[in-house]
Each structure stands twice: as C-alpha cells, then as structure tokens.
Biopython code that builds the backbone (N, CA, C, O; Angstrom):
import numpy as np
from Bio.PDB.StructureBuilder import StructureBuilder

atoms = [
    (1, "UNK", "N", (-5.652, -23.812, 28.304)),
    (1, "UNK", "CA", (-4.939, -22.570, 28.516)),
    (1, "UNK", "C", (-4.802, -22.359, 30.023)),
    (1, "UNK", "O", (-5.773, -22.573, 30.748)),
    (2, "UNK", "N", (-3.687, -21.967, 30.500)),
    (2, "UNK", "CA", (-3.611, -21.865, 31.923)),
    (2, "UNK", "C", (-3.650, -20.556, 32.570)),
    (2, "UNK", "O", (-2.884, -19.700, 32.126)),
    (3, "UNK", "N", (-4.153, -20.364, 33.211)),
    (3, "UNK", "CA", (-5.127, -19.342, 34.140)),
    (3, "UNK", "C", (-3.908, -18.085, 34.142)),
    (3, "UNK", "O", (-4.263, -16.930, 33.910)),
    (4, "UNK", "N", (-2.509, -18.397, 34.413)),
    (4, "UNK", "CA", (-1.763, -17.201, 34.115)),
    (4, "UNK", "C", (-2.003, -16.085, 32.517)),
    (4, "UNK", "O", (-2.032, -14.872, 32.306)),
    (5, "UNK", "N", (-2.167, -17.667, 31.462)),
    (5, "UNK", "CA", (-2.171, -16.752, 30.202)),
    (5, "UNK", "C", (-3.272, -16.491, 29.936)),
    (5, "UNK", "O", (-3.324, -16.003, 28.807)),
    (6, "UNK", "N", (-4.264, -16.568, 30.430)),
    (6, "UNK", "CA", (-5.408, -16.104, 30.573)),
    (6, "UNK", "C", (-5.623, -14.478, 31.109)),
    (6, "UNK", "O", (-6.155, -13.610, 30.418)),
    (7, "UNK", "N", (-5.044, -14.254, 32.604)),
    (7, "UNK", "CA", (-4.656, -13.243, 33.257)),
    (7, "UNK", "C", (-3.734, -12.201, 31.997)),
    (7, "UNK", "O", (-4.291, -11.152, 31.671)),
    (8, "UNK", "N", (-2.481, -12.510, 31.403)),
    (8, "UNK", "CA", (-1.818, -12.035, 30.573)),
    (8, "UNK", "C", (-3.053, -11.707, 29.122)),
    (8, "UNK", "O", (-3.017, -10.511, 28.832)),
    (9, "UNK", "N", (-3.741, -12.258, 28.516)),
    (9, "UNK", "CA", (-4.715, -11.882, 27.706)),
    (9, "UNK", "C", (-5.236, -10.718, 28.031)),
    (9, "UNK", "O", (-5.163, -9.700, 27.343)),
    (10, "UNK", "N", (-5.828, -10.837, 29.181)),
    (10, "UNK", "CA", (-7.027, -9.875, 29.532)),
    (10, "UNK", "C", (-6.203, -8.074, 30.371)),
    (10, "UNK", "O", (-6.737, -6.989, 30.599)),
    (11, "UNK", "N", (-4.826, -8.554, 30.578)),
    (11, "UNK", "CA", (-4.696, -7.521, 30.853)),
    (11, "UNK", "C", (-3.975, -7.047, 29.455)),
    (11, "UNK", "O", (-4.237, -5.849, 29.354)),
    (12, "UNK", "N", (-3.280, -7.410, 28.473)),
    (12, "UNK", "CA", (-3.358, -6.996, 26.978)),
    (12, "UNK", "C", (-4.484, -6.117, 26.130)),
    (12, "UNK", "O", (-4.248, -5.055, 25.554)),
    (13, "UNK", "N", (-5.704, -6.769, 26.184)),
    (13, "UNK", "CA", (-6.943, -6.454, 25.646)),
    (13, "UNK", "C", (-7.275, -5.028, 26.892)),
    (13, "UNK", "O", (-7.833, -4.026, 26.445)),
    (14, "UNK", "N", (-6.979, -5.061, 28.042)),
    (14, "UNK", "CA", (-7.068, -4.043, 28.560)),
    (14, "UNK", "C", (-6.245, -2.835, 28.655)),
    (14, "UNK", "O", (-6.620, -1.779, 29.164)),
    (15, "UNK", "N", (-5.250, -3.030, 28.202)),
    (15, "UNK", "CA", (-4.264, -1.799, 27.589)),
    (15, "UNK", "C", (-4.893, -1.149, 26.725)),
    (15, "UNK", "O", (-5.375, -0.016, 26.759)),
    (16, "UNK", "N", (-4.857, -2.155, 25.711)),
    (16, "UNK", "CA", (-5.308, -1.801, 24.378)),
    (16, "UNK", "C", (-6.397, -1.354, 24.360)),
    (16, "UNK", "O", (-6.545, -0.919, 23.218)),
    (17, "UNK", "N", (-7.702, -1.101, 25.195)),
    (17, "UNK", "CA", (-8.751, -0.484, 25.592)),
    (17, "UNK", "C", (-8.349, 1.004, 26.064)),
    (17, "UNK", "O", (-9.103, 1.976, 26.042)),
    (18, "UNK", "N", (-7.363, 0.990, 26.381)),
    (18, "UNK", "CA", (-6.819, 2.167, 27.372)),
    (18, "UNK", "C", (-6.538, 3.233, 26.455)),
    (18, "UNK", "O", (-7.140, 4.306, 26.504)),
    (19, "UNK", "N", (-5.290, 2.863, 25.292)),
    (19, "UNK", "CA", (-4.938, 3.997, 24.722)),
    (19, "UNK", "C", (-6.081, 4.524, 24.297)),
    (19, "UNK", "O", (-7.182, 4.051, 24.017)),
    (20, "UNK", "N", (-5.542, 5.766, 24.299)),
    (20, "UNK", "CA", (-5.935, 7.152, 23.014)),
    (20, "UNK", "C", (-6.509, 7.051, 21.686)),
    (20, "UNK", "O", (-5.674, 6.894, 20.795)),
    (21, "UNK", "N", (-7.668, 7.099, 21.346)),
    (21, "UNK", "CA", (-8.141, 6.974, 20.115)),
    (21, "UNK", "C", (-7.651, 7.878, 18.848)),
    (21, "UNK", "O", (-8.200, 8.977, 18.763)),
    (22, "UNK", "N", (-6.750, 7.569, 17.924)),
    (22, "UNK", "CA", (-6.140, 8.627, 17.223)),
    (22, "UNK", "C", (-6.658, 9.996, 16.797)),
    (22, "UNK", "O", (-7.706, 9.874, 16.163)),
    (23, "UNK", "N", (-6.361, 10.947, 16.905)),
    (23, "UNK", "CA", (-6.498, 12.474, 16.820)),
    (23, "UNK", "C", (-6.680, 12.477, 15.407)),
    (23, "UNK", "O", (-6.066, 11.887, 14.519)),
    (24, "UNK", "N", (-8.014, 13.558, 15.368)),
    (24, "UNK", "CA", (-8.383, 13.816, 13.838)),
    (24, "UNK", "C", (-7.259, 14.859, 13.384)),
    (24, "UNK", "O", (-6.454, 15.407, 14.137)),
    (25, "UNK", "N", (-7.370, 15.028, 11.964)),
    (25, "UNK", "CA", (-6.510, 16.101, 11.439)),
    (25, "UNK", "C", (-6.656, 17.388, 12.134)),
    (25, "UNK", "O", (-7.548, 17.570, 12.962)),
    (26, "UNK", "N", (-5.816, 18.259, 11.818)),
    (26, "UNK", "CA", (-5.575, 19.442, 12.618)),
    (26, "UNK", "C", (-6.413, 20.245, 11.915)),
    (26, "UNK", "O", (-6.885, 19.820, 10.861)),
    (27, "UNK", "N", (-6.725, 21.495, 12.370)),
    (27, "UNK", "CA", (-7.669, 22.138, 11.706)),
    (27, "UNK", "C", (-7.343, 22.789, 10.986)),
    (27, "UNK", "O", (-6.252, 23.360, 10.973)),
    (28, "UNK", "N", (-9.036, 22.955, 9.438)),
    (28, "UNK", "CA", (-8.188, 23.200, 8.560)),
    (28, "UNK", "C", (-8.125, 22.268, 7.546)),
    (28, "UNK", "O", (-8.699, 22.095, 6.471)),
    (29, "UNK", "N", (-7.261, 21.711, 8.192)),
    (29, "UNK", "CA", (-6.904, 20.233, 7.167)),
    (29, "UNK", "C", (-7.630, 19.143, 7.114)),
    (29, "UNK", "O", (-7.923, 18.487, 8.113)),
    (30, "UNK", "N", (-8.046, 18.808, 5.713)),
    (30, "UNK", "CA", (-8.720, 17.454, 5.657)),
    (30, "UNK", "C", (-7.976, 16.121, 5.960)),
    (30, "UNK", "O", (-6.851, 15.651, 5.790)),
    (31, "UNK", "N", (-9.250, 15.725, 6.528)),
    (31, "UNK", "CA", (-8.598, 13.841, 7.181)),
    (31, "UNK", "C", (-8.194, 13.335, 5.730)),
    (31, "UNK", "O", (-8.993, 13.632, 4.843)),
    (32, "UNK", "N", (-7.116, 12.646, 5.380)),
    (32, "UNK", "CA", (-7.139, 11.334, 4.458)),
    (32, "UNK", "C", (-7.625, 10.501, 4.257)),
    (32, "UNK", "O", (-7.517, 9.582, 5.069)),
    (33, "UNK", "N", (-8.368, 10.338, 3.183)),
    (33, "UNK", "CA", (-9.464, 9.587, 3.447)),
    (33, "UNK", "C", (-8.889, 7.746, 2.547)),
    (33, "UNK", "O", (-8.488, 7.469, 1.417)),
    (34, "UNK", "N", (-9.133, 6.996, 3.690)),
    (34, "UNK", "CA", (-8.817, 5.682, 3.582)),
    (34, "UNK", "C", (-9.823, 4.546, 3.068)),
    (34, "UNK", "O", (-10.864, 4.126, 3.574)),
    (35, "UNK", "N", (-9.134, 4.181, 1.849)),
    (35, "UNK", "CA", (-10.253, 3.171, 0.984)),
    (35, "UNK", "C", (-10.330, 1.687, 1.643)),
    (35, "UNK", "O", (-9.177, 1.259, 1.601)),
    (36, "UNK", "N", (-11.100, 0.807, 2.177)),
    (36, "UNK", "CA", (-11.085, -0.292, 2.022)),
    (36, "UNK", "C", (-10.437, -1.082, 0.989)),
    (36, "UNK", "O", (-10.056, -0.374, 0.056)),
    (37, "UNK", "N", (-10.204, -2.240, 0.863)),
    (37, "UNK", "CA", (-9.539, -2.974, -0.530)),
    (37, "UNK", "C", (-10.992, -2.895, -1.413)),
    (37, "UNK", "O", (-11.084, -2.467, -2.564)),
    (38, "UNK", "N", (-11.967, -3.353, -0.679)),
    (38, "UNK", "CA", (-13.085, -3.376, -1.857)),
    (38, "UNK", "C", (-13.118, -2.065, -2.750)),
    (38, "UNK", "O", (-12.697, -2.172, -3.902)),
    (39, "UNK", "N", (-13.658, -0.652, -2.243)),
    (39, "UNK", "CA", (-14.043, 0.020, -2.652)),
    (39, "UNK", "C", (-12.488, 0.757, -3.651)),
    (39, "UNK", "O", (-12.615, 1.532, -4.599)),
    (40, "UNK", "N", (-11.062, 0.219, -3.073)),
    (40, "UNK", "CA", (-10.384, 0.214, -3.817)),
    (40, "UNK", "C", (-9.861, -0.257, -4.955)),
    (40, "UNK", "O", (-8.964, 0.314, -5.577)),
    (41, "UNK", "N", (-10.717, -1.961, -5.478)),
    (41, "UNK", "CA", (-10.473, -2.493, -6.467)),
    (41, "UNK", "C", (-11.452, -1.825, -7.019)),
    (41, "UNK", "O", (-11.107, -1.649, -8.187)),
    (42, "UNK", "N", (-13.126, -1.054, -6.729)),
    (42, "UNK", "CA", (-13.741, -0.915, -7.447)),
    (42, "UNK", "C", (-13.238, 0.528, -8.199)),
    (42, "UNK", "O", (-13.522, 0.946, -9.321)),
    (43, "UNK", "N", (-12.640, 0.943, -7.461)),
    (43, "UNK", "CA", (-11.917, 2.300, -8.313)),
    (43, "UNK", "C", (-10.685, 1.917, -9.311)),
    (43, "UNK", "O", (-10.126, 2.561, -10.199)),
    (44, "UNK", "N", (-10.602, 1.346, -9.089)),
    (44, "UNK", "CA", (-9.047, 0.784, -9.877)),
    (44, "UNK", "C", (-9.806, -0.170, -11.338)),
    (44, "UNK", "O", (-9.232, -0.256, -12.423)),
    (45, "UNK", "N", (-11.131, -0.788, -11.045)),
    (45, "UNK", "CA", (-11.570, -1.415, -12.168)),
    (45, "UNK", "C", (-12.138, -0.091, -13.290)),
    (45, "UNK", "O", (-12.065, 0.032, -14.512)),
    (46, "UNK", "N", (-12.665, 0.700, -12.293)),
    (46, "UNK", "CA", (-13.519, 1.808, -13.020)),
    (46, "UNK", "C", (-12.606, 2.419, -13.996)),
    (46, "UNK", "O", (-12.921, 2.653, -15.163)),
    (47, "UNK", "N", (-11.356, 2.690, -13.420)),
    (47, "UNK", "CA", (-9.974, 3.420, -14.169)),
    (47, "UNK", "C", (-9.206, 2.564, -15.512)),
    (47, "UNK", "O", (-8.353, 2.935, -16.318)),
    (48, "UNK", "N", (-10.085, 0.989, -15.300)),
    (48, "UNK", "CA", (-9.650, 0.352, -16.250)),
    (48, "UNK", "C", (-8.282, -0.439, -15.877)),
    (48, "UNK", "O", (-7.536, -0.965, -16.703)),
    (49, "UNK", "N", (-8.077, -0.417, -14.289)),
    (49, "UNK", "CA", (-6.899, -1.208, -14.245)),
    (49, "UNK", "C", (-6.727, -2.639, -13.561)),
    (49, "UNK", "O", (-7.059, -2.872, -12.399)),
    (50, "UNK", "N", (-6.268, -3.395, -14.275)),
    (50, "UNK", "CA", (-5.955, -4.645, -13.669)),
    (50, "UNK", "C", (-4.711, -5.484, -13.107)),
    (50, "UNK", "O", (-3.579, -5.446, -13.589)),
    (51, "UNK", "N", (-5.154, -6.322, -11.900)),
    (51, "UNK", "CA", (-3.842, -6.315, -11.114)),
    (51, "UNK", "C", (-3.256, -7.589, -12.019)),
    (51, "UNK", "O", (-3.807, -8.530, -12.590)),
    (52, "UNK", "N", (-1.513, -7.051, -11.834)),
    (52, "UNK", "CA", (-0.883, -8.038, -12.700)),
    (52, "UNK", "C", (0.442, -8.195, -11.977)),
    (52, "UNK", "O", (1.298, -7.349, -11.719)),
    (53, "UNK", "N", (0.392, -9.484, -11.719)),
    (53, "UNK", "CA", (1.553, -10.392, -10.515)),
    (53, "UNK", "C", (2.515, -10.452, -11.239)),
    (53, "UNK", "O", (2.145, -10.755, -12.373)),
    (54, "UNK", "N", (4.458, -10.205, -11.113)),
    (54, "UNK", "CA", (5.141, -10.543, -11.791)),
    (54, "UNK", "C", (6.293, -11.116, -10.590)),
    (54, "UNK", "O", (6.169, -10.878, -9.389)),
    (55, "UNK", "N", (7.294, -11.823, -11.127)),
    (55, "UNK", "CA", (8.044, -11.902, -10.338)),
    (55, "UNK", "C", (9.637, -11.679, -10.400)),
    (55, "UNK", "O", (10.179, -12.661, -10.906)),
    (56, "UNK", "N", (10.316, -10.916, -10.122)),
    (56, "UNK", "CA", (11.678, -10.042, -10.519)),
    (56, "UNK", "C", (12.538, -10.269, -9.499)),
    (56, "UNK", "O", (12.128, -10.440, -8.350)),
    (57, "UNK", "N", (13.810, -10.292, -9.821)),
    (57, "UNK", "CA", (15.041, -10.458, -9.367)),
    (57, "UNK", "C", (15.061, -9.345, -8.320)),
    (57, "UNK", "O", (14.939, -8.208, -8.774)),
    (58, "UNK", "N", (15.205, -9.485, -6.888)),
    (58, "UNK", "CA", (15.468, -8.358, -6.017)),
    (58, "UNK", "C", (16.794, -7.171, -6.060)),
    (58, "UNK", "O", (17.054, -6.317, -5.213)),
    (59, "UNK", "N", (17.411, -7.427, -7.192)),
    (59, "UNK", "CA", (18.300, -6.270, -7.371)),
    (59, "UNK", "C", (17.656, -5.522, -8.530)),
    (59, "UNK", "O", (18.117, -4.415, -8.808)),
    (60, "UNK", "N", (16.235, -6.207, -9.517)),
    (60, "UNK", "CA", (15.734, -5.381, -10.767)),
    (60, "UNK", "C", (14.316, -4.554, -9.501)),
    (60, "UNK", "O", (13.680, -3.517, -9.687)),
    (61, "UNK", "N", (14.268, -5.253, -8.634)),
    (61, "UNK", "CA", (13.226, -4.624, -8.014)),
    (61, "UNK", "C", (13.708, -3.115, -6.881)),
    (61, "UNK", "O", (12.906, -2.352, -6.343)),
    (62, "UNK", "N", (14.953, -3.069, -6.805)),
    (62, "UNK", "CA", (15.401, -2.273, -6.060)),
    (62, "UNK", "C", (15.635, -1.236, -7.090)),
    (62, "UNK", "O", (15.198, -0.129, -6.776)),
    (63, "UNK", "N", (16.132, -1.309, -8.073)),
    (63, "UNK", "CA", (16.345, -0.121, -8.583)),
    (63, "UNK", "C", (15.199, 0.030, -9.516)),
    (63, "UNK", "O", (15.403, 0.647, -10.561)),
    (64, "UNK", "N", (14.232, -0.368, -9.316)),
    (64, "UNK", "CA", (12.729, 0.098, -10.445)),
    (64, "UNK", "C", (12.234, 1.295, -8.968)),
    (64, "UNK", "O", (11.790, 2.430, -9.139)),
    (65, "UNK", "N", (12.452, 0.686, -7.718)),
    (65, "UNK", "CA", (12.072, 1.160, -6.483)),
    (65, "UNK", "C", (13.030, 2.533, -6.335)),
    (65, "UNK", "O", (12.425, 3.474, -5.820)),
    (66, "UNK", "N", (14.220, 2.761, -6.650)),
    (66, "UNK", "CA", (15.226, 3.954, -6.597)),
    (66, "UNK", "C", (14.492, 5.101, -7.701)),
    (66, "UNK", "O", (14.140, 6.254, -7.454)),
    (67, "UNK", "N", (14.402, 4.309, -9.037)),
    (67, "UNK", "CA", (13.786, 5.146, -9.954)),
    (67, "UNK", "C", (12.298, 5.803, -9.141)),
    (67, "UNK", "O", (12.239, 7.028, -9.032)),
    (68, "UNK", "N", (11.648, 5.328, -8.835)),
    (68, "UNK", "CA", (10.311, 5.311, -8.448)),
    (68, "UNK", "C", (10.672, 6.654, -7.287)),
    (68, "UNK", "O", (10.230, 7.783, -7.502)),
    (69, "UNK", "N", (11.319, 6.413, -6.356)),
    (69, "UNK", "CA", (11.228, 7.505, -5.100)),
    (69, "UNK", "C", (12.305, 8.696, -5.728)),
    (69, "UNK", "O", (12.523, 9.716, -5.073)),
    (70, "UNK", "N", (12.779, 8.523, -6.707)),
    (70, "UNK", "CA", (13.949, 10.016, -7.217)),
    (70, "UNK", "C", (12.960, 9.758, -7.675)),
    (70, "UNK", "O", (12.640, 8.703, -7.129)),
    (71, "UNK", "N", (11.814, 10.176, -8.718)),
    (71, "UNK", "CA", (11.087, 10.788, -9.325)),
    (71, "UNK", "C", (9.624, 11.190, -8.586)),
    (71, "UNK", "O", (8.793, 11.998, -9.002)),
    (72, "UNK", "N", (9.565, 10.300, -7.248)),
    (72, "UNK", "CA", (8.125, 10.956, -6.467)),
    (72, "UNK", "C", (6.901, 10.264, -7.211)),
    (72, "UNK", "O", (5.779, 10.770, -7.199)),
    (73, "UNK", "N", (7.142, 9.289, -7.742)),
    (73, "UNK", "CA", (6.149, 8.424, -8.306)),
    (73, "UNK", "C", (5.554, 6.872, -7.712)),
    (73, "UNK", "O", (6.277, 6.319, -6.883)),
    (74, "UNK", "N", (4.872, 6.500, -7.926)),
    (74, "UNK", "CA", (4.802, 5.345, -7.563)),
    (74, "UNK", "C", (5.352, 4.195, -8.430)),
    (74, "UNK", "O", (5.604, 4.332, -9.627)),
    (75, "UNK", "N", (5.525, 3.011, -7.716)),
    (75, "UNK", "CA", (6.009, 1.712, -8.435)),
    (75, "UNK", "C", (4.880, 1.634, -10.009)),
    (75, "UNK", "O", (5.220, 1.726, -11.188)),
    (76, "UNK", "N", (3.550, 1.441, -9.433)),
    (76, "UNK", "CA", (2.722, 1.644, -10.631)),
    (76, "UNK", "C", (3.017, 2.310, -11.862)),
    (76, "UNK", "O", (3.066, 1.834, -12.996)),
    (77, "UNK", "N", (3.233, 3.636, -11.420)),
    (77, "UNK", "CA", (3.645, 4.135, -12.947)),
    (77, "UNK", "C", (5.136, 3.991, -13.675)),
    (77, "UNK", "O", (5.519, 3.868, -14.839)),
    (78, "UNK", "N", (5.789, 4.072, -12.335)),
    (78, "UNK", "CA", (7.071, 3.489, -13.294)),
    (78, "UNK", "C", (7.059, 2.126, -13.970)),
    (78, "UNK", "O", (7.453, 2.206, -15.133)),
    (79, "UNK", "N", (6.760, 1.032, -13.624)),
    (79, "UNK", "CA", (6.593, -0.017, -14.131)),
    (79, "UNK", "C", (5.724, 0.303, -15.598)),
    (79, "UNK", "O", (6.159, -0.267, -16.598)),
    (80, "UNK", "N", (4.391, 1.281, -15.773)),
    (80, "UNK", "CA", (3.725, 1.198, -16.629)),
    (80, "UNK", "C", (4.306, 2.061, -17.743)),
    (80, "UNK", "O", (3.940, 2.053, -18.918)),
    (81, "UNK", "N", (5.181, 2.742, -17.247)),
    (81, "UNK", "CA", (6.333, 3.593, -18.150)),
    (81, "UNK", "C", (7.305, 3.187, -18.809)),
    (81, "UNK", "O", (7.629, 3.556, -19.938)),
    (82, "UNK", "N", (7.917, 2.261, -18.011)),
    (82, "UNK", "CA", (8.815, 1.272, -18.778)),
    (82, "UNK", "C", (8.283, 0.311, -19.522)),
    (82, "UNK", "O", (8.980, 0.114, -20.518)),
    (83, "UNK", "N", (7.341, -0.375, -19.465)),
    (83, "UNK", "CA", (6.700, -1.340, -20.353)),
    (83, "UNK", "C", (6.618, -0.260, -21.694)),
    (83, "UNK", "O", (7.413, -0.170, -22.630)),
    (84, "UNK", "N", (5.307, 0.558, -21.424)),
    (84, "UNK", "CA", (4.983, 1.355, -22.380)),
    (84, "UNK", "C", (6.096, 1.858, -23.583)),
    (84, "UNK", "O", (5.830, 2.229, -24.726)),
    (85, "UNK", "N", (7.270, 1.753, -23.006)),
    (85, "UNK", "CA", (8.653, 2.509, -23.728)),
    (85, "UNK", "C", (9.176, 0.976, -24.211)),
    (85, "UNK", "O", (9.323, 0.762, -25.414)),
    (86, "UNK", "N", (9.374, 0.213, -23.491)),
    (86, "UNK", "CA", (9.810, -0.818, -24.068)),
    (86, "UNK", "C", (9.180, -1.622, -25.591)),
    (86, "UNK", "O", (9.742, -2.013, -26.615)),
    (87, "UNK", "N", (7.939, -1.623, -25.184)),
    (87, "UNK", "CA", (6.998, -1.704, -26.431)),
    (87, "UNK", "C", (7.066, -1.305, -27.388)),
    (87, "UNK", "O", (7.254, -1.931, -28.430)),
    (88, "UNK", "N", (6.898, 0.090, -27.220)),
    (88, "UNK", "CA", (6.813, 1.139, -28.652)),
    (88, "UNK", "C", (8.434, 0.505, -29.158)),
    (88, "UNK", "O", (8.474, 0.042, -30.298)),
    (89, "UNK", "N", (9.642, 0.487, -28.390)),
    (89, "UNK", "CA", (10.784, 0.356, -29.269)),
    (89, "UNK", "C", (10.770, -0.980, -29.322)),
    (89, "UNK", "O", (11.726, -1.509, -28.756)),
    (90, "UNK", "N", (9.719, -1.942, -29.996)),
    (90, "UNK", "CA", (9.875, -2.987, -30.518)),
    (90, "UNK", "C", (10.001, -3.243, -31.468)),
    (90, "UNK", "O", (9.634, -2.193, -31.995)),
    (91, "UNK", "N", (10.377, -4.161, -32.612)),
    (91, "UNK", "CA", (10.117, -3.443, -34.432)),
    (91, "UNK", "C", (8.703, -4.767, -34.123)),
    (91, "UNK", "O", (8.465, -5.657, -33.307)),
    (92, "UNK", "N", (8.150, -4.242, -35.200)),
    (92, "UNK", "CA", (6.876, -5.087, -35.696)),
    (92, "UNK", "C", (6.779, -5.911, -36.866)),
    (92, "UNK", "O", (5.730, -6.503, -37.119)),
]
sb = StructureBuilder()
sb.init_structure("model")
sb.init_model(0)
sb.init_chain("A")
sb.init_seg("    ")
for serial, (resi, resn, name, xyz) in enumerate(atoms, 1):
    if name == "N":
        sb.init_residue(resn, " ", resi, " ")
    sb.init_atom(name, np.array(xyz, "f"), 0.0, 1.0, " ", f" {name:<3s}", serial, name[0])
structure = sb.get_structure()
C-alpha cells in the first residue's frame, strides 16, 4: 500500500471520528427501539414464523409492493393474505 493511501485512510477514519454522534429522540418521545437480526429471528420464531424464500417476476413483485404501501401494510402480510385467500378458494 503506498504511503499516499495510507495518508487518505487515516484521514477518512478521522472524519468519521469527527462527526456528531446521532441525537436521541426529542423529548417526550421514545427512542425506537432497534432489534439485532438475532434477537429478531428469536421473536419472529416465538410468533411462530418462518422465513420463506420465493422468487417472482419483478412486475408481480411491484405490484404486491403497490398493494402493500396503498394499504400501509407490510410486504409480509400482504403476501400472507393472498396466499391465505388463494387457498381457502381452492376446491378440495
């Protein structure tokens, strides 16, 4: 590594020392509180849910995504809404 990008490193890492440590919530208001992935799969197992990979055409994924933000929901439940509906109108 040559001594310029070396110089360029260290004054990077020293910016980035510099800024502002982000501002807690305003008062009043509670911080959001942010899960790790761990402690987030362990809530998601507890709830009984398991992750399930699919793979969809980017024009079926855009409008599952349109449905999803006109209703203020997440991808999760719409997806688990449509299955759920699709199912029941299956014959047996």
């Amino acid at each position: 590594m040559k001594k310029s990008d070396m110089e360029k490193k260290k004054a990077m890492k020293l910016a980035g020392n510099m800024r502002p440590a982000g501002t807690g919530a305003p008062f009043g208001q509670d911080a959001a509180v942010t899960l790790d992935r761990r402690d987030q799969r362990k809530l998601d197992q507890a709830a009984g849910l398991v992750p399930f990979a699919v793979k969809l055409h980017s024009d079926l994924v855009a409008q599952l995504q349109a449905v999803a933000q006109a209703r203020a929901i997440g991808m999760n439940e719409v997806v688990a809404e449509l299955l759920l509906k699709a199912l029941a109108d299956q014959p047996k």
